[in-house]
mmCIF file of the C-alpha atoms, coordinates in Angstrom:
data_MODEL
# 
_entry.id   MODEL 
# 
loop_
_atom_site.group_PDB 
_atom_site.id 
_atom_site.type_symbol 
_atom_site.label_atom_id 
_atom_site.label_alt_id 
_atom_site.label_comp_id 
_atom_site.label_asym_id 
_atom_site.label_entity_id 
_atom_site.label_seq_id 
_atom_site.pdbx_PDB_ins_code 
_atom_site.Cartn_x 
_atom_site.Cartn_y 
_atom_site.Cartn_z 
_atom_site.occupancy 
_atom_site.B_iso_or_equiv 
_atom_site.pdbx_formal_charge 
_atom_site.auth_seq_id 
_atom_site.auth_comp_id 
_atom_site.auth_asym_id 
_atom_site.auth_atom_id 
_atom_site.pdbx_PDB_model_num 
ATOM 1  C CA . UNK A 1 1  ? 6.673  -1.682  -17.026 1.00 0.00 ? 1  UNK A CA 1 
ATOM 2  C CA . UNK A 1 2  ? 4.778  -4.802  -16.399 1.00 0.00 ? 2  UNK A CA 1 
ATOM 3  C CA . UNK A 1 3  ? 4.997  -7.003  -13.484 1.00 0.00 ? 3  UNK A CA 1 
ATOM 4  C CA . UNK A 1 4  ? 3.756  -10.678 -12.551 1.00 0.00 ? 4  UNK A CA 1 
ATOM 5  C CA . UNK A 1 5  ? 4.464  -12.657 -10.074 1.00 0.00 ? 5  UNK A CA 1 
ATOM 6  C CA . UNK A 1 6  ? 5.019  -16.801 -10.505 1.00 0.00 ? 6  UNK A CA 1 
ATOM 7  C CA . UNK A 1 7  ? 2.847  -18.860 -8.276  1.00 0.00 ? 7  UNK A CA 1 
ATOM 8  C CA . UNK A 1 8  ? 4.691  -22.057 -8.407  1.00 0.00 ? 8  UNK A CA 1 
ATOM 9  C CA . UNK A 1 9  ? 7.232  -19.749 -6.871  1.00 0.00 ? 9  UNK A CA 1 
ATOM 10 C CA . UNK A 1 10 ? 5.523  -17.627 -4.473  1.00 0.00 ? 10 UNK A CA 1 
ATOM 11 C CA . UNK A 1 11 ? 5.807  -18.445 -0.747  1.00 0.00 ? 11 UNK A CA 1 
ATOM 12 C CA . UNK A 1 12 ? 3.103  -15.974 0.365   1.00 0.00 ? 12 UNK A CA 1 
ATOM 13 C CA . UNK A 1 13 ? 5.186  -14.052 2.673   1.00 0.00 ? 13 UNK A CA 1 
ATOM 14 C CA . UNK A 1 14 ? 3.741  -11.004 1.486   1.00 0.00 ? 14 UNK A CA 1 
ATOM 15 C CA . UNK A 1 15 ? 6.960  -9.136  1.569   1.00 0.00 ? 15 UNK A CA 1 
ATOM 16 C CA . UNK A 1 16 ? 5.940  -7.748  -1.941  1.00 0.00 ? 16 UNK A CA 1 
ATOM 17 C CA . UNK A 1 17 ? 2.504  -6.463  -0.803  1.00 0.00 ? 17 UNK A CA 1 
ATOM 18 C CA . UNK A 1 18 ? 3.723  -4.904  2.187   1.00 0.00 ? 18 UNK A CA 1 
ATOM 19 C CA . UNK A 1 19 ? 7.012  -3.103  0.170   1.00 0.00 ? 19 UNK A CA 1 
ATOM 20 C CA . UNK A 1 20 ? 4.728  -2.094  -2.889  1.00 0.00 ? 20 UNK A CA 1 
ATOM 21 C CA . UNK A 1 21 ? 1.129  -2.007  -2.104  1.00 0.00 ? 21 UNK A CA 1 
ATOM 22 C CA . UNK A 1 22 ? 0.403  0.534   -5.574  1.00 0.00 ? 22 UNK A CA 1 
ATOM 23 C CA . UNK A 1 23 ? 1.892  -3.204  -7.706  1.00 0.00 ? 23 UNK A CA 1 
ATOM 24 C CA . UNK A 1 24 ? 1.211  -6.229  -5.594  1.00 0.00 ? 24 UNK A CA 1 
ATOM 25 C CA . UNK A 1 25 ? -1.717 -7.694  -3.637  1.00 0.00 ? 25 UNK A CA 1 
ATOM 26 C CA . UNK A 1 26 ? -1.988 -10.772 -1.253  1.00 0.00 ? 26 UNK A CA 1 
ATOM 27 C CA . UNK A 1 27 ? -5.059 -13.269 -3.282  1.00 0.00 ? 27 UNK A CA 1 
ATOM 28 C CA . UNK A 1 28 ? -5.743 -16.709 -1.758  1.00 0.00 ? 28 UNK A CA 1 
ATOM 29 C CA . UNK A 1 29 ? -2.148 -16.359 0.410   1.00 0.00 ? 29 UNK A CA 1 
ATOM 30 C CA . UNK A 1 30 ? 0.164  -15.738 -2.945  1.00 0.00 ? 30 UNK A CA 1 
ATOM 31 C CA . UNK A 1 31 ? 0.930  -12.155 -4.019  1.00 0.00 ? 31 UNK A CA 1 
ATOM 32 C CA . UNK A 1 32 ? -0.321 -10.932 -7.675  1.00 0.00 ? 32 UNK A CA 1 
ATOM 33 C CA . UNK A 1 33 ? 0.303  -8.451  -9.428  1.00 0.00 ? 33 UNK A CA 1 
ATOM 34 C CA . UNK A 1 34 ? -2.456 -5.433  -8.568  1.00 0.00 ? 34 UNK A CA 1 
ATOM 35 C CA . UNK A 1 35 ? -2.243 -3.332  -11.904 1.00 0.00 ? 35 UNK A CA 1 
ATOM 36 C CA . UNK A 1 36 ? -0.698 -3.967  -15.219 1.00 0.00 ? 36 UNK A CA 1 
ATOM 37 C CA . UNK A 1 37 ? 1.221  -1.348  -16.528 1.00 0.00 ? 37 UNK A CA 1 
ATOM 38 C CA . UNK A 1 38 ? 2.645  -0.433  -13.250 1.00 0.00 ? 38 UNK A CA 1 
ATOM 39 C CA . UNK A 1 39 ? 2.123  2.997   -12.204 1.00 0.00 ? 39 UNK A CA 1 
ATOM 40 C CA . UNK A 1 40 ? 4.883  4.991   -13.506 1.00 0.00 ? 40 UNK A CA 1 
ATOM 41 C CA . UNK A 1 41 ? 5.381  6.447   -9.756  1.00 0.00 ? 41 UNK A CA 1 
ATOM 42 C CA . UNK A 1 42 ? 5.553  2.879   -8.357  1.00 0.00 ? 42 UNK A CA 1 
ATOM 43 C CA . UNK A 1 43 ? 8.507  1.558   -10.320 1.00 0.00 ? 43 UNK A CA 1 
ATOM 44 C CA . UNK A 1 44 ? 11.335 2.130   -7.872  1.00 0.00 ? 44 UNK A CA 1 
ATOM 45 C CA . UNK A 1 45 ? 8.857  -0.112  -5.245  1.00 0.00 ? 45 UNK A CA 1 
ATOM 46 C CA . UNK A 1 46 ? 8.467  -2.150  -7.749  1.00 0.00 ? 46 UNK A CA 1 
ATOM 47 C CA . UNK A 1 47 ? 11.717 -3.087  -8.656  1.00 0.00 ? 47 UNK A CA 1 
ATOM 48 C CA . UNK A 1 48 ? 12.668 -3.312  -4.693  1.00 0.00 ? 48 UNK A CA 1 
ATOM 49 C CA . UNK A 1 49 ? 10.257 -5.554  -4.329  1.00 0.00 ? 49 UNK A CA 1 
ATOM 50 C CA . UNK A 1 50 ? 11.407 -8.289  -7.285  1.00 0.00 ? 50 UNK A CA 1 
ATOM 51 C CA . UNK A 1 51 ? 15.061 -7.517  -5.783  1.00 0.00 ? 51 UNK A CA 1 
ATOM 52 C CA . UNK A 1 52 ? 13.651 -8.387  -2.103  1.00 0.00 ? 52 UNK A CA 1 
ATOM 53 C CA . UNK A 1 53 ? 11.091 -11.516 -3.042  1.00 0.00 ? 53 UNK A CA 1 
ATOM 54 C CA . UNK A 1 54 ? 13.264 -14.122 -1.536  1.00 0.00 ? 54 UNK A CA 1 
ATOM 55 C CA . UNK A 1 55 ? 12.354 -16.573 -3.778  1.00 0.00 ? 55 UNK A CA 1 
ATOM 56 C CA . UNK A 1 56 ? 13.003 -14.964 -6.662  1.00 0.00 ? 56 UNK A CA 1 
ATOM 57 C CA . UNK A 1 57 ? 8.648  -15.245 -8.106  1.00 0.00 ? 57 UNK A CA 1 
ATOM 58 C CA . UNK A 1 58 ? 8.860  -11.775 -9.388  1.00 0.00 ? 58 UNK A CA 1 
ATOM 59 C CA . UNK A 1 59 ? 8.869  -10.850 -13.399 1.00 0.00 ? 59 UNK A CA 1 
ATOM 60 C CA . UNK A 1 60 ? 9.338  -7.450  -14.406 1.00 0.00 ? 60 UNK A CA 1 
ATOM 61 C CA . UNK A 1 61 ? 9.154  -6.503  -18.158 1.00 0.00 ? 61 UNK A CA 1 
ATOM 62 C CA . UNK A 1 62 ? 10.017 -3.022  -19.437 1.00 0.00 ? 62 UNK A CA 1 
# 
């Protein structure tokens, strides 16, 4: 699974960083993606984090 997150989208609310800190980092006040693949332990997180980004910036693939 591979995750990125869109920064025309992103808000910087951090929601995603605080929910899945093994996927998703704060840079520059938007959240990135920390690792690509995601860490096959991390994928539930993962996914609640796309499912929780309230403005929908979160891509999942895989």
């Amino acid at each position: 699974m591979k995750a990125q997150v869109d920064a025309e989208l992103c808000v910087g609310c951090g929601l995603c960083a605080d929910s899945c800190p093994e996927a998703f980092v704060m840079k520059e006040d938007k959240a990135v993606a920390k690792v690509n693949p995601i860490p096959e332990g991390s994928e539930d997180c993962c996914r609640k984090a796309k499912d929780d980004c309230p403005v929908e910036a979160i891509i999942i693939e895989g």
